[in-house]
Every structure is written in structure tokens, then in C-alpha cells.
C-alpha positions as CSV (number, residue, x, y, z in Angstrom):
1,X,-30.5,68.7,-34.2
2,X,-32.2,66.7,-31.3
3,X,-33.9,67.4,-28.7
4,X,-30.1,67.0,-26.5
5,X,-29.1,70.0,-28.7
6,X,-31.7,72.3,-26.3
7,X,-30.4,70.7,-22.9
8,X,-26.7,72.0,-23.9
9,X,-27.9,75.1,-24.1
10,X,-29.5,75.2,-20.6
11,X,-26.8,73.7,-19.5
12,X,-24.4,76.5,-20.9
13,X,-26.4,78.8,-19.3
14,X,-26.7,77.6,-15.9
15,X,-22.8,76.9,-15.6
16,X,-21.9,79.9,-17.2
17,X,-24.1,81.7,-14.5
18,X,-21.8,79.1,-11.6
19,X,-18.8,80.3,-13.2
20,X,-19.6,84.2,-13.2
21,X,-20.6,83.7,-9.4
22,X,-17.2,82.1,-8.8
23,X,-15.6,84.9,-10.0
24,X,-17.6,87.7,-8.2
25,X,-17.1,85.5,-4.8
26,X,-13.2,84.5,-5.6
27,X,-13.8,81.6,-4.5
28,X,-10.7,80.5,-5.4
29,X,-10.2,77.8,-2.8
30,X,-13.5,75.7,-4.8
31,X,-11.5,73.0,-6.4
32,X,-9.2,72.2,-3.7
33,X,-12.2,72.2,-1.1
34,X,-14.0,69.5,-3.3
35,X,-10.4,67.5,-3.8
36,X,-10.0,67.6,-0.2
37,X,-13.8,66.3,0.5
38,X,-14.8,64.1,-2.8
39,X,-11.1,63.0,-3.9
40,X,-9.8,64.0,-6.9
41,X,-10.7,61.0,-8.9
42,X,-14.4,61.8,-8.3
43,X,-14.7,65.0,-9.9
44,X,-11.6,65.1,-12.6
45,X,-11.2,68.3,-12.2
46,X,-7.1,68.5,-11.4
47,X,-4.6,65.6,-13.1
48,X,-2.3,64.5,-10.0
49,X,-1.1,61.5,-11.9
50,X,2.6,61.6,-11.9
51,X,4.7,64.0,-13.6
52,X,8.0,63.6,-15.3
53,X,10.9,65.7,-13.7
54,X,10.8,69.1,-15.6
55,X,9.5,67.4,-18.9
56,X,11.1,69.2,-22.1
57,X,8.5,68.9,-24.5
58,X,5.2,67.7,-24.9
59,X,5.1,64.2,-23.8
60,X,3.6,62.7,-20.9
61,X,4.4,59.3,-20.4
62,X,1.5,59.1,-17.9
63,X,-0.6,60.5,-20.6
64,X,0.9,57.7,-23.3
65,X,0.4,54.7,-21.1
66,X,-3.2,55.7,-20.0
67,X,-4.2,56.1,-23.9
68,X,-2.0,52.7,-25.2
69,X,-5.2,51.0,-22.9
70,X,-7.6,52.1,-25.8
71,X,-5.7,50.9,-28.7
72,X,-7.6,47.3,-29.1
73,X,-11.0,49.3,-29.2
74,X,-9.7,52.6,-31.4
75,X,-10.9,51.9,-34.5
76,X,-14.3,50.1,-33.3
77,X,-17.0,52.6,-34.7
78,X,-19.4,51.8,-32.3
79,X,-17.1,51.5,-29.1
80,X,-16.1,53.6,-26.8
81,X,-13.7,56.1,-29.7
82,X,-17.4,56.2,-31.8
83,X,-17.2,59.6,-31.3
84,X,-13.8,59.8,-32.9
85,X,-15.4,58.1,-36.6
86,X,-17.8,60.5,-37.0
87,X,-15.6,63.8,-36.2
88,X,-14.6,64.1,-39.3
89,X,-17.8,65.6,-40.4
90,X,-16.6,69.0,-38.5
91,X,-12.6,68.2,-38.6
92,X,-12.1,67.5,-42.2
93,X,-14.4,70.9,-43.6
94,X,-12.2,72.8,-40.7
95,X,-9.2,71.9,-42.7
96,X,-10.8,71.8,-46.2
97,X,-12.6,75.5,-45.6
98,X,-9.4,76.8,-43.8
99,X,-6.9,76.3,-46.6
100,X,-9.9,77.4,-49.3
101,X,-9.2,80.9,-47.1
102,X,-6.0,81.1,-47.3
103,X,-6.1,80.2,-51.1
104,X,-4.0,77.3,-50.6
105,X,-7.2,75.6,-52.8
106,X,-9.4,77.0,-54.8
107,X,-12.8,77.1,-53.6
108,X,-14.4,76.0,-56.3
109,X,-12.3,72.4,-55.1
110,X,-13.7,72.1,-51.7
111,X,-16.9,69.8,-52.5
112,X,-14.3,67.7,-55.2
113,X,-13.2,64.2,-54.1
114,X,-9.9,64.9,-54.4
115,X,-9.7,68.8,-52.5
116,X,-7.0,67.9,-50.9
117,X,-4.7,67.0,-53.7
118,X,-1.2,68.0,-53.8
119,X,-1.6,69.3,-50.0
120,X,1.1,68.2,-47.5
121,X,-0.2,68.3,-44.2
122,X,1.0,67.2,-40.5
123,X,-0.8,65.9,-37.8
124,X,0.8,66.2,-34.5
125,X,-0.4,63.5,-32.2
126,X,-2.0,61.5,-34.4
127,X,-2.9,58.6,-32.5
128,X,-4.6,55.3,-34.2
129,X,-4.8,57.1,-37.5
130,X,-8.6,57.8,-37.9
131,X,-8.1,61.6,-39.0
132,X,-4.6,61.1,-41.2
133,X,-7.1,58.7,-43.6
134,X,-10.0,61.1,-43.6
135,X,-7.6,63.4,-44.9
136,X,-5.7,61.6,-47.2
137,X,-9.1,60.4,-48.5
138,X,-9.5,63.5,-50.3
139,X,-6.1,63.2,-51.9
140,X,-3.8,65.1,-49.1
141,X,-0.3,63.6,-48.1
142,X,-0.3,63.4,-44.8
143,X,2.8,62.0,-42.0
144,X,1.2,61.2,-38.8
145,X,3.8,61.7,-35.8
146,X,2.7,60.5,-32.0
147,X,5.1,59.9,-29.4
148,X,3.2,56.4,-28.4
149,X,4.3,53.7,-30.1
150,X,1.1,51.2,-30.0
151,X,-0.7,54.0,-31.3
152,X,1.5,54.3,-34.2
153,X,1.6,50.7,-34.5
154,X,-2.3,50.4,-34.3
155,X,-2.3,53.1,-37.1
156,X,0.2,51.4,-39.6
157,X,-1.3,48.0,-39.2
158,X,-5.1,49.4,-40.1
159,X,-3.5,51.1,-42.9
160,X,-1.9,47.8,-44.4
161,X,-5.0,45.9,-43.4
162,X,-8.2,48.2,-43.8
163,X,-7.3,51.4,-46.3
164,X,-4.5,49.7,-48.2
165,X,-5.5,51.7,-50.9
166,X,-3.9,55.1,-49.0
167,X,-0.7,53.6,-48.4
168,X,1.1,56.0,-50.9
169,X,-0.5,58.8,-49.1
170,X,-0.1,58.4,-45.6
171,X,3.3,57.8,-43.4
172,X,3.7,57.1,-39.6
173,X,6.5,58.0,-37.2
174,X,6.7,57.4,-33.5
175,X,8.0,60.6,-32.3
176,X,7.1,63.7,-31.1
177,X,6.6,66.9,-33.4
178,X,9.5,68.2,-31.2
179,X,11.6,65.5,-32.8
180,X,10.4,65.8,-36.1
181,X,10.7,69.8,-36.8
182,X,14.6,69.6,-36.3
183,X,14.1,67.9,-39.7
184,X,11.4,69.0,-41.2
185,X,10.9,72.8,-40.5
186,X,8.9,74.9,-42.4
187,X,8.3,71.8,-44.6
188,X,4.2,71.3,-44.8
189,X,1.3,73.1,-46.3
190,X,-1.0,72.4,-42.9
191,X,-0.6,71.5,-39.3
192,X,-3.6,69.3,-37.4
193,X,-3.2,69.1,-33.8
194,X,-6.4,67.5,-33.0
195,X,-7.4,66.3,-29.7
196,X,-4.3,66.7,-28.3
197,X,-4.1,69.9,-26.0
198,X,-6.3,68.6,-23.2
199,X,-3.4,65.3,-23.0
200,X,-0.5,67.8,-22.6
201,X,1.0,69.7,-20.4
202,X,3.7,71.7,-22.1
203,X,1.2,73.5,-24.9
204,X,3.3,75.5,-26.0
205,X,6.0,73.6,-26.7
206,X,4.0,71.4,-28.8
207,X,2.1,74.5,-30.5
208,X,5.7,76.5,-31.2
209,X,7.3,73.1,-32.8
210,X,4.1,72.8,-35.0
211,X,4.8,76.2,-36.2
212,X,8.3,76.1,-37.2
213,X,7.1,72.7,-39.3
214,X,4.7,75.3,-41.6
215,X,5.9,77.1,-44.6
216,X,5.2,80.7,-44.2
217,X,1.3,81.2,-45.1
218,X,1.0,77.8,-43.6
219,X,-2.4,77.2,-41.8
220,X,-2.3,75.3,-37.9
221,X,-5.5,74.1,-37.1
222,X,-5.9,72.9,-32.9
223,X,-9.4,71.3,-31.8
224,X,-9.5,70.8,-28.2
225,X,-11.9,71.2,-25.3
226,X,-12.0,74.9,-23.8
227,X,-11.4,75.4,-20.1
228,X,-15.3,76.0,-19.0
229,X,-17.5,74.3,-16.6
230,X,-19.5,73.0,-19.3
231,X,-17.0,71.4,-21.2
232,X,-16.0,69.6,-17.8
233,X,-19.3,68.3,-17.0
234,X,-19.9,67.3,-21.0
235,X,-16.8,65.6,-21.7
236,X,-15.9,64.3,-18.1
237,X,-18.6,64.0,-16.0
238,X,-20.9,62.5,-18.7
239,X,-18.6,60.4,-20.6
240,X,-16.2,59.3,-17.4
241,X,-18.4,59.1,-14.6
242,X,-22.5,59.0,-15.3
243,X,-22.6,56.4,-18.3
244,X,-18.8,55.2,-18.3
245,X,-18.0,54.4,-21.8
246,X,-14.5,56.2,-22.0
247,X,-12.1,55.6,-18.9
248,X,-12.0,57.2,-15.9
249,X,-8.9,59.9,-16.3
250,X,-9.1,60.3,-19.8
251,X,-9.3,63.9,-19.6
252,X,-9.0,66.6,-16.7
253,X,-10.9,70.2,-16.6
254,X,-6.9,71.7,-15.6
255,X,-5.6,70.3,-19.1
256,X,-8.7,72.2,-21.2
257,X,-7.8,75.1,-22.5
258,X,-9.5,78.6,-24.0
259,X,-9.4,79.4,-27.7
260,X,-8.1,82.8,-26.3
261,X,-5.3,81.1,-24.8
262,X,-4.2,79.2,-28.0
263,X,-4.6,82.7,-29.8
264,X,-1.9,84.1,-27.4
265,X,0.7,81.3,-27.3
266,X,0.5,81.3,-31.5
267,X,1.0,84.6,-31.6
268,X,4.1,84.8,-29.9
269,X,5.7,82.5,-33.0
270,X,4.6,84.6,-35.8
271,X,0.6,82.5,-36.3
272,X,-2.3,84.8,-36.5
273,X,-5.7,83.5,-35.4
274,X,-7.8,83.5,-38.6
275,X,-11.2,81.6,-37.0
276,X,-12.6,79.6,-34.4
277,X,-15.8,77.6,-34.9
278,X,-17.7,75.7,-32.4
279,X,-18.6,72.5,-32.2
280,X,-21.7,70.3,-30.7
281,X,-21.5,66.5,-30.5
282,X,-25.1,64.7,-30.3
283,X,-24.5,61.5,-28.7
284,X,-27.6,61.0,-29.8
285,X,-27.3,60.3,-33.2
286,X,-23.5,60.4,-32.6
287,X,-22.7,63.1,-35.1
288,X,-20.8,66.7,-34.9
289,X,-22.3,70.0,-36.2
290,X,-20.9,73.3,-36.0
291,X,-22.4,75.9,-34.0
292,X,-22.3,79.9,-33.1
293,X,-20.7,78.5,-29.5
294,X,-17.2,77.8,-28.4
295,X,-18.1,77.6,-24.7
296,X,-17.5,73.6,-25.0
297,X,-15.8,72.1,-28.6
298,X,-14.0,74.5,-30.8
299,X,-11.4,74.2,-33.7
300,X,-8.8,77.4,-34.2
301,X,-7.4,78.2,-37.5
302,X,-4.4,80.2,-37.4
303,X,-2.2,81.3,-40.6
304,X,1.7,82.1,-40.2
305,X,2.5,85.1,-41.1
């Protein structure tokens, strides 16, 4: 790893040290104090962007309209989403490994080009596409479902133009998995919610509709930010704010959310937490490892029971 790999882990010391005097002091008043004197906008911390009146699922207009501004640069893999075309390399083995567990493959398939094969996954909030293809690339049938229509149409056009070749294995719908499991419960082998969490504000709505999609033994996997001080300065401050290549409001510190928090709201719908694994992004050489760490990146794998 380079040499960036040694400043995240100073930096996850010294903010988990701010965080552990935070809670000593209860200083509970912090955020608020530094809204009231820097302005929200500065520091990201809390999303005061308006909310829809007692919203009954998991989308966010707000949320949509703010992400439909990145569609014409989505699938540029050295533009401001880079980050998103080189994800795979922890997001696809996360899936691949996971069902190898659960001996929905064998694991003698996992290095084949075609592990995947005969595997009908989900992916709930699937944006522009990118993951659906890595996925169906190694021979999964996957049906993206995202409640923002230029997304969807951003995806369906690169797959007719760019990966025609995966057209029999990929299909697109403009609607929210909330929509879509009144239809299609316990219908797939494998839920992805990836990248999502930090974008919604009814979690487990979203999280409970993705479970009743699974067949029993099914496997959910969620990748997300977690709710720490490091994961706010490394994917807000940094990205939003110092060098400015994603916009400003992208993300917000109150959206992140703990691993241990997903683990409880799965739980309640009959999921199990099998594994989380952390992940580090290098912006130096723009690639994704995994790493004995959740404190910033992780993905979650939980089976239903």
C-alpha cells in the first residue's frame, strides 16, 4: 500500500482519541456549536436540505435531484465517480466470497470467470449501473432498481451502447426496492445495497424491503460509510471541501452509519450478520483493499435465516 495507507492510520488514531474525549466531556452541544458558528455547509456534518413530509420509504427527492447532477460524468473512469470503477476490486469478492460461505457456490468457483453463474441477485439503488455489470460479468443475473430516473436511464443507455454483450443479463427498473418486493419477495439469491445508506434517511425501510426480496438462506450485502470522525473527514472533508472533486453535499456525517447499527436493524427481520470487512481506498493509486479496520469503509454480509 502507499505511503497514504500510514497517514489513515494516524489519522484513526488521533480522531478516535477526539471522539473518546467527546464522550467523557458529553459534549453533546459540539455539532450544533460549530453549525451555529461555521454554517452547516462548511463542515457537512448535519443534512438540513429539505425533507419530504413524513417520507414512507427510502427515497429522498432531495437526495435524487442532488445525484441526477453527476449522471453526465458517472461512468468517466477518471472523473470525479473514479473511485466508483475501481470498487469492484473489494465489492465484487464481498459478494463472490460471501455466497462461497453460504455454499450458494462452490469454492472451488470463486477465481472462475463465470462464479457467478446461475446467481440472481438484486441491487437496491443501483445508480448508473457500474456494479450491476461487474456482476453480471462473472455470469450473475442481476435487475438493478433506483428510484432516480436519469440514473436508470444513464445505466440502460451504457448497457446498449458500452457492454451490449450483458444485455441478457442485466435489467433496469426505476423504482424503489419498496415498490419492487410487493412483486418480487423472496425471489433472489443475493441483495447489494451498495453506497446507498449514507443517501437515505429511512434505513430501515430500505434494509427490511431488501430482506423480504431474499429467499430464505439469502445473503444481503450493505457497504456504506460508518458514523466516525474519520470517515467524515475522509469522505467529506477531503473529497467535498480540501481538493473538491465530488460536490459539496454529496454526503453528510448524520447519514453514516455503524456496522453495529445495520447488524441490529437486520436482525429484527430474520438476517444474521455473518461478516464485516473493512475497506481502505488509496486515492493514490485509486484502488480499494481490504483491511483489519471498519472505523471508516466497511461491507456487512448478513444471511436470512
Amino acid at each position: 500500500m502507499s505511503p497514504f495507507y500510514g497517514i489513515y492510520i494516524i489519522l484513526g488514531i488521533v480522531f478516535k482519541i477526539l471522539e473518546s474525549i467527546i464522550r467523557l466531556l458529553k459534549l453533546n452541544t459540539v455539532g450544533e456549536l460549530l453549525e451555529k458558528n461555521f454554517g452547516i455547509s462548511i463542515i457537512g456534518l448535519n443534512d438540513n436540505r429539505p425533507k419530504e413530509d413524513a417520507p414512507k420509504d427510502s427515497v429522498s427527492k432531495t437526495e435524487i435531484a442532488h445525484l441526477a447532477k453527476m449522471v453526465e460524468t458517472w461512468w468517466d473512469a477518471k472523473g470525479p465517480a473514479k473511485m466508483l470503477h475501481t470498487f469492484h476490486q473489494v465489492r465484487v469478492p464481498l459478494v463472490v466470497e460471501g455466497l462461497a460461505d453460504t455454499g450458494r457456490i462452490a469454492r472451488g468457483d470463486i477465481l472462475k470467470p463465470d462464479a457467478l453463474k446461475g446467481v440472481r441477485i438484486l441491487e437496491a439503488g443501483c445508480g448508473g449501473g457500474v456494479l450491476a455489470e461487474d456482476l453480471a460479468r462473472l455470469g450473475a443475473y442481476v435487475v438493478g432498481v433506483d428510484p432516480g430516473k436519469e440514473m436508470i436511464g444513464l445505466a440502460k443507455t451504457h448497457l446498449d451502447t458500452k457492454s451490449s454483450e450483458l444485455k441478457n443479463l442485466i435489467e433496469y427498473h426505476d423504482i424503489t426496492v419498496e415498490e419492487h418486493v410487493k412483486k418480487f419477495a423472496g425471489t433472489y439469491d443475493a441483495i447489494v445495497c451498495s453506497e446507498v445508506m449514507e443517501h437515505v434517511d429511512e434505513k430501515e425501510s430500505i434494509l427490511e424491503a431488501c430482506i423480504r426480496c431474499l429467499k430464505p438462506g439469502g445473503s444481503l450485502f450493505v457497504t456504506t460509510e460508518n458514523q466516525t470522525m474519520l470517515a467524515w473527514f475522509i469522505f467529506i472533508i477531503i473529497p467535498e471541501y480540501i481538493l473538491k472533486f465530488i460536490p459539496k453535499g454529496t454526503h453528510y456525517y448524520e447519514k453514516f452509519v455503524s456496522p453495529e447499527t445495520i447488524s441490529k436493524l437486520v436482525s429484527k427481520y430474520g438476517c444474521k450478520t455473518h461478516r464485516v470487512r473493512g475497506f481502505f481506498y488509496d486515492r493514490m493509486f485509486n484502488s480499494w483493499n481490504f483491511i483489519d479496520n471498519d472505523d471508516c469503509n466497511y461491507g456487512l454480509h448478513a444471511v436470512k435465516q
